[in-house]
N, C-alpha and C positions, 0 to 999 in steps of 0.2 A: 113259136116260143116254147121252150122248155117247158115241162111241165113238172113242175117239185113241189108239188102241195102234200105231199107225206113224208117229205125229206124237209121242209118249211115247220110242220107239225111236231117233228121228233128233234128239232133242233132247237123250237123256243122252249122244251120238254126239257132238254140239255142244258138249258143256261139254267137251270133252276138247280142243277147238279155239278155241275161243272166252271171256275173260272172261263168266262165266254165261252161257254156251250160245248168244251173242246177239251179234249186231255194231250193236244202238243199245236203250237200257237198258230203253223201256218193252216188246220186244216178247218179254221175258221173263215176263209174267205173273206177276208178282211182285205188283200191289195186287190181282190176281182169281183167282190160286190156278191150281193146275192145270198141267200143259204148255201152250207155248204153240203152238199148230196152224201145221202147216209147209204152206203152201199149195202145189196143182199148178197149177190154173189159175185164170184172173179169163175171165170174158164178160159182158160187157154189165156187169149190176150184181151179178151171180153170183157167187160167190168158190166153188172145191171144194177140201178139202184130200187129204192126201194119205191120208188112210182113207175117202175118197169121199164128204165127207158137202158139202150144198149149203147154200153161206151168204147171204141177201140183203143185200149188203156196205155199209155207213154206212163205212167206216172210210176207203175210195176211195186206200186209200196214204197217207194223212193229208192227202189235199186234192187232188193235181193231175190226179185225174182226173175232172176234172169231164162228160167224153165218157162215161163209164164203162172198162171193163177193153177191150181188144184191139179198140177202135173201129177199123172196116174201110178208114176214110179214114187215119186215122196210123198204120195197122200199114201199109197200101199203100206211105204216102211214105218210112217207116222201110225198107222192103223194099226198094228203087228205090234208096237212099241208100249201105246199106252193102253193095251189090251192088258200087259202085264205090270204096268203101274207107272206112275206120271213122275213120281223124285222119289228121292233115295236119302238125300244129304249123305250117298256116301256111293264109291268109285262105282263103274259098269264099264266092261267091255268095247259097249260105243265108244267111252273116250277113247278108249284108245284106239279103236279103228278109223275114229275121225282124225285124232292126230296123229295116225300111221300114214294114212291118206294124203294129206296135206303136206306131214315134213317130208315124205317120199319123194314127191311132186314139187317142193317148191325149192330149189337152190340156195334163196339167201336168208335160210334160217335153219336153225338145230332144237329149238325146245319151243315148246309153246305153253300159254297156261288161258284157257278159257276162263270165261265170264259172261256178264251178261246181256252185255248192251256197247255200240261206240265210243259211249262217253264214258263207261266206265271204264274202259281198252284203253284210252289216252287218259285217262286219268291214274291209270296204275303204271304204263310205261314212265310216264312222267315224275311219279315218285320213284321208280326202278333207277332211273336214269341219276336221280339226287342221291340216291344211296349208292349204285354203286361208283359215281362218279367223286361223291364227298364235297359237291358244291350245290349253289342253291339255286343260282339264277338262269329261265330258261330262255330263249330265242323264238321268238312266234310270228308270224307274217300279217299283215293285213289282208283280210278278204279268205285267207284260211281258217276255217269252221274245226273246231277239234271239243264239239261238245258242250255241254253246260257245267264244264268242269270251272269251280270257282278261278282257278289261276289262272284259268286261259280264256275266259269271258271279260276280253279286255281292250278296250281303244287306242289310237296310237293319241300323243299328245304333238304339239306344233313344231318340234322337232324333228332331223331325222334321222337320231337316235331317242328314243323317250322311254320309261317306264312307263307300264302300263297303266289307264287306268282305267275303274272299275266300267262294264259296259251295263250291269244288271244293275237294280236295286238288292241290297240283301248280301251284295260279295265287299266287304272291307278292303279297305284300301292298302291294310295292310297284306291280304292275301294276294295282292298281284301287284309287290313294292317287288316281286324278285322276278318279275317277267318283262321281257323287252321287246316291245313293240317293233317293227322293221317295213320297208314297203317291200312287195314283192321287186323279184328280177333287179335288186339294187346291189349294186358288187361294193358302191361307196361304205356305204349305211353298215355293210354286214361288217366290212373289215374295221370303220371307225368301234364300231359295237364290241369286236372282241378285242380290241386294243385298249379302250376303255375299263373294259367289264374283264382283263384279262387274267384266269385261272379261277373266275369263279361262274365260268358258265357250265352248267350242267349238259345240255343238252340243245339243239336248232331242230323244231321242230315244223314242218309244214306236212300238206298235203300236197304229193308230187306231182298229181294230177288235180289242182284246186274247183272243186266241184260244190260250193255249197255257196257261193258268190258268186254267180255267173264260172261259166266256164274259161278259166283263168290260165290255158296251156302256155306250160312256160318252157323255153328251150334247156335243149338238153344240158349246153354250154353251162347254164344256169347251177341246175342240179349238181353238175362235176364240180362249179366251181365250191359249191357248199360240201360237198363229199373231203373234197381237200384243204378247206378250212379248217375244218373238225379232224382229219386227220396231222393237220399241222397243231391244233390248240388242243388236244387231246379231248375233244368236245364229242358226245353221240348225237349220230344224225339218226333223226327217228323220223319216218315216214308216217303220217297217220295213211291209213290204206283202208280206213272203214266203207269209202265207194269204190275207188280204184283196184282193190284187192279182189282176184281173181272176177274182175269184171273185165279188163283189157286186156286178161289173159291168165292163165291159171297163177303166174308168177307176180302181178299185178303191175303196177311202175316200175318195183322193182327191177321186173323182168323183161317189162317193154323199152326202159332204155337203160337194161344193163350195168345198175347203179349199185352197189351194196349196200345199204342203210345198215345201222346199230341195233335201231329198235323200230318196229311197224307194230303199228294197232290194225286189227280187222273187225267187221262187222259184217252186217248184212246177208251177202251170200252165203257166208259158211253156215246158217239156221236154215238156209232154206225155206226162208217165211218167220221161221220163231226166233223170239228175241234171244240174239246170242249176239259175243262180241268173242275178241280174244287177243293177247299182245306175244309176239315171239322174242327170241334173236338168239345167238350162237349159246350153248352151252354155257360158258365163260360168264355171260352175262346174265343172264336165267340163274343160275346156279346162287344169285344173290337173294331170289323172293324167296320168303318163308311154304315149307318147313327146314327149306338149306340153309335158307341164308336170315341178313337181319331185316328185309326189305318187306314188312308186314303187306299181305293183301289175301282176304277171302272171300267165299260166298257161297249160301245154303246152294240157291239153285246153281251154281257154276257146273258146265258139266253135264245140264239135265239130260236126261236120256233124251225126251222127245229129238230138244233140240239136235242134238246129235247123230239123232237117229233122219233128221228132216235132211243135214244137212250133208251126210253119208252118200243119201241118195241122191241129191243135189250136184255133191262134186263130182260125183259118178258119173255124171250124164256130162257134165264140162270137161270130163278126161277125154269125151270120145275124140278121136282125131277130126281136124277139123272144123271142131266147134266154134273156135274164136273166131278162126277164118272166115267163116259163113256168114257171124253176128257181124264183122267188120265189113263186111261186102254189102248187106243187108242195110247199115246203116249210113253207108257213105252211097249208095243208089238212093236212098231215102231223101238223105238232104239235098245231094245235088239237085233233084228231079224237083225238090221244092226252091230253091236257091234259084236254079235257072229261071225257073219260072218268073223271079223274083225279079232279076237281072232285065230281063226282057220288058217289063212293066217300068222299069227303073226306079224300083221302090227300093230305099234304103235298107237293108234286112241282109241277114247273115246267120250261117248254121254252122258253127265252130263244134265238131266232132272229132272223138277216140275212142279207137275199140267201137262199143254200142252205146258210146253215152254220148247224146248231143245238147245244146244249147240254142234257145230263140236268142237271137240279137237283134234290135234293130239300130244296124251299125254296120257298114262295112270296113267298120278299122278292126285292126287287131287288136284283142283285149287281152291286156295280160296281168293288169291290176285293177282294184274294185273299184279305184278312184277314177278309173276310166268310164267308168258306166253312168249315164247319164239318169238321172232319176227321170227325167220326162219321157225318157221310151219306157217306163211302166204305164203307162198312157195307154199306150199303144197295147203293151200286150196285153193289158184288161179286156179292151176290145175283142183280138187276138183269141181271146182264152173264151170270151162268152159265145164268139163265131162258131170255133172250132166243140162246142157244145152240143150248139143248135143242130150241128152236121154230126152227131155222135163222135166226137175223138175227146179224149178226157185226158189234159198232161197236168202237171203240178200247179196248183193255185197261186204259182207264184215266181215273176219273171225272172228273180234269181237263182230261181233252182233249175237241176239240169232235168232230160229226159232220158228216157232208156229205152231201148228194143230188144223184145227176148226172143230165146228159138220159138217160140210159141206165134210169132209173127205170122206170116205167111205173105209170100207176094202179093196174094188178091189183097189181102188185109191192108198190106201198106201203100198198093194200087187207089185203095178209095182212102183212105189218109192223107197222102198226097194230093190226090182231087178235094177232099174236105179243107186242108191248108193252104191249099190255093183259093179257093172262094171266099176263104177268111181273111187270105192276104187283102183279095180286092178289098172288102169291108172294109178292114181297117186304112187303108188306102185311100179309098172313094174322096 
C-alpha cells in the first residue's frame, strides 16, 4: 500500500486554503479516491512526492512537457533569463525569437500574439473571430474542452441543434444565448445549424484532435467537411490546439492532416512548463486585434521573458529531426504491447493513440463522441489508476483525460510501465 501520510497532512493543510484543497478541480482526486499526492520533484520522466515514493509520470503536467521534467537545456535558458529579471510589462527580444521560431516552422499561420494561459487563447480568438467576422454566434462541439471561457462553458440541450446552456454556476444565460451546441462527427446537425443560424455565425470551433473528453479521434473526412462549410458560409474555422499543437508535430492537427484553419489557440508546449498560451492566423486576420485593429485584448504578463525564454528552448529540442518520429514510435509500441496483452486475457480495454498522446478506454468500440463513453468504465479506471500507483506509474486522476510520453521516456522506463499496466490490468480484471 502507498504510503501518503505527508501528501494526506499537507492536503487537509490545503482545504483550509484553498476551495477543496486544490487550485484546478481535477487534482483533488475526487473520481480516484484518496489524497491527492503533493509532489517534490519531476526529472526526466520521474515524478517523487513528498513521502519519497517514485513515479514513472504519463501525466507530464497535462501535456507540455513533452522534453520531460527539469530538461537541462530549458532549466539552463530559464536560469540565464531570470538572472536578469522575471517581467518587464514591456517588449524583449525573446518575443520575438519565440515568435520567429514558431511562424518560421509552422505553415498554417503568419502572426501570432501571446498570452497567458489556454483559456485565455480561446477566449481571445473567439472574440477576434466576432469582430473580425461582425457576427455573434459561435459553433462548439460536445465533448470539446475550450477552457473556463464563460461562452463556451456550455451543454448541449435535447435537440440537435440547441443553444447552449450554461454548464457552471456563475456563467448567465445570457452569455452563452449566442453559442451552439452540436454532437461531434454530425454532418446533419452542422448543415441544419448554419441554415438556421445562417450569416450570423462567427466562427466553428472545435478541438481537431479532442483530448480533454476521452480521446475523441475524429476522421479526417470530418475536419474537410467543416473546413468547406466555413468556406462556403464565410464562417472562421478555429482549431483550439492548446494540447494538439506542436504535440503530434511541430505543425500540430493542422499539419498532421493538412487542414488550414482560420484561427488556432495554443498552449502548453510553447512555455515549456510555464504558464503560457497564444492565438495565431494569417496577417489579414491578426491585423484586426488592437493596437491595429478594433478587436481589444491585453496582458501585463503576455510575453513574459521567462516564459519565452523556457519555451525557445523547448521548441528547439522538437526542431531536431526526428523528434516526432521517435515520440510516435515510442508510443504506439507502448500501447500495443499493453493492448495485446489485453486482447489475450479478453479484457474489454482499449488504447486509442496520436502522435504521443494516448487514452485508457475500457472499450473496444471506437469513440468518437463523449456520449459514447460509458460512465461505469470510470469504475474501472479508479481501480486502474490506484493499481498502477502501488507499481510506481502516476497518469492523470482522471479517466477522461488523455496521457502523454515524452523524449525523456526511455525503453527500460516504458519496459517496466508496461509490465506495471499489465498487473493492473489483471487487478482490475480479477
Amino acid at each position: 500500500m502507498l504510503n501518503r501520510s505527508n501528501s494526506e497532512s499537507l492536503f487537509a493543510t490545503a482545504q483550509n486554503y484553498f476551495p477543496g484543497g486544490v487550485n484546478s478541480p481535477v487534482r483533488a482526486f475526487k473520481s480516484v479516491g484518496g489524497s491527492p499526492l503533493f509532489i517534490e520533484k519531476g526529472e526526466g520522466c520521474k515524478l517523487t512526492d513528498v513521502d519519497g515514493n517514485t513515479f514513472i509520470d504519463f501525466c507530464c503536467s497535462w501535456g507540455p512537457l513533452i522534453l520531460g521534467h527539469a530538461n537541462p537545456a530549458v532549466v539552463e535558458k530559464v536560469n540565464q533569463t531570470v538572472a536578469n529579471g522575471m517581467s518587464f510589462g514591456a517588449p524583449t527580444k525573446l518575443e520575438n525569437e519565440l515568435a520567429d521560431l514558431i511562424l518560421s516552422n509552422h505553415n498554417y499561420i503568419e502572426r501570432i500574439r501571446f498570452v497567458n494561459s489556454g483559456t485565455e487563447a480561446a477566449m481571445s480568438a473567439i472574440r477576434l473571430a466576432r469582430g473580425y467576422t461582425g457576427r455573434d454566434k459561435i459553433i462548439k462541439f460536445e465533448g470539446c474542452y475550450h477552457g473556463h471561457v464563460d461562452a463556451l462553458l456550455v451543454s448541449a440541450g435535447s435537440g440537435l441543434v440547441t443553444l447552449g446552456n450554461s454548464s457552471s454556476a456563475g456563467v448567465p444565460d445570457g452569455t452563452v444565448q449566442d453559442t451552439i451546441v452540436l454532437p461531434l462527427n454530425n454532418k446533419e446537425a452542422l448543415e441544419q445549424a448554419v441554415a438556421e443560424y445562417k450569416n450570423q455565425i462567427a466562427a466553428i470551433a472545435l478541438e481537431p484532435i479532442p483530448a480533454n473528453n476521452g480521446l475523441l479521434l475524429q476522421d479526417k473526412e470530418f475536419l474537410l467537411f467543416l473546413r468547406e462549410i466555413c468556406d462556403r458560409e464565410g464562417i472562421l474555422l478555429f482549431f483550439d490546439e492548446v494540447i494538439s499543437g506542436f504535440r503530434v508535430g511541430f505543425e500540430g492537427a493542422a499539419g498532421y492532416y493538412g487542414i488550414q484553419p482560420d484561427l488556432i489557440a495554443f498552449g502548453k508546449i510553447i512555455g515549456g512548463g510555464m504558464p503560457v498560451g497564444a492565438y495565431a492566423s494569417s496577417k489579414e486576420v491578426m491585423d484586426n486585434v488592437a493596437p491595429l485593429g478594433p478587436v481589444y485584448q491585453a496582458g501585463t504578463l503576455s510575453g513574459n521573458p521567462v516564459a519565452m525564454a523556457a519555451g525557445i528552448a523547448q521548441l528547439t529540442e522538437c526542431l531536431k529531426p526526428g523528434f516526432y518520429d521517435e515520440l510516435e514510435m515510442k508510443t504506439s509500441i507502448f500501447c500495443r504491447e499493453i493492448t495485446q496483452y489485453a486482447e489475450k486475457r479478453g479484457y474489454n480495454f482499449s488504447m486509442p493513440h496520436i502522435g504521443s498522446i494516448y487514452w485508457i478506454a475500457f472499450t473496444k468500440d471506437k469513440i468518437q463522441a463523449a456520449s459514447q463513453i460509458k460512465s461505469e468504465s470510470m469504475d474501472n479506471f479508479k481501480k486502474l489508476h490506484a493499481a498502477l500507483l502501488d507499481r510506481g506509474v502516476y497518469i492523470g486522476p482522471s479517466g477522461y483525460e488523455v496521457g502523454f510520453i515524452s523524449e525523456a521516456h526511455t525503453d527500460n522506463d516504458l519496459n517496466d510501465a508496461v509490465e506495471a499496466f499489465q498487473e493492473a490490468l489483471d487487478v482490475v480484471f480479477s
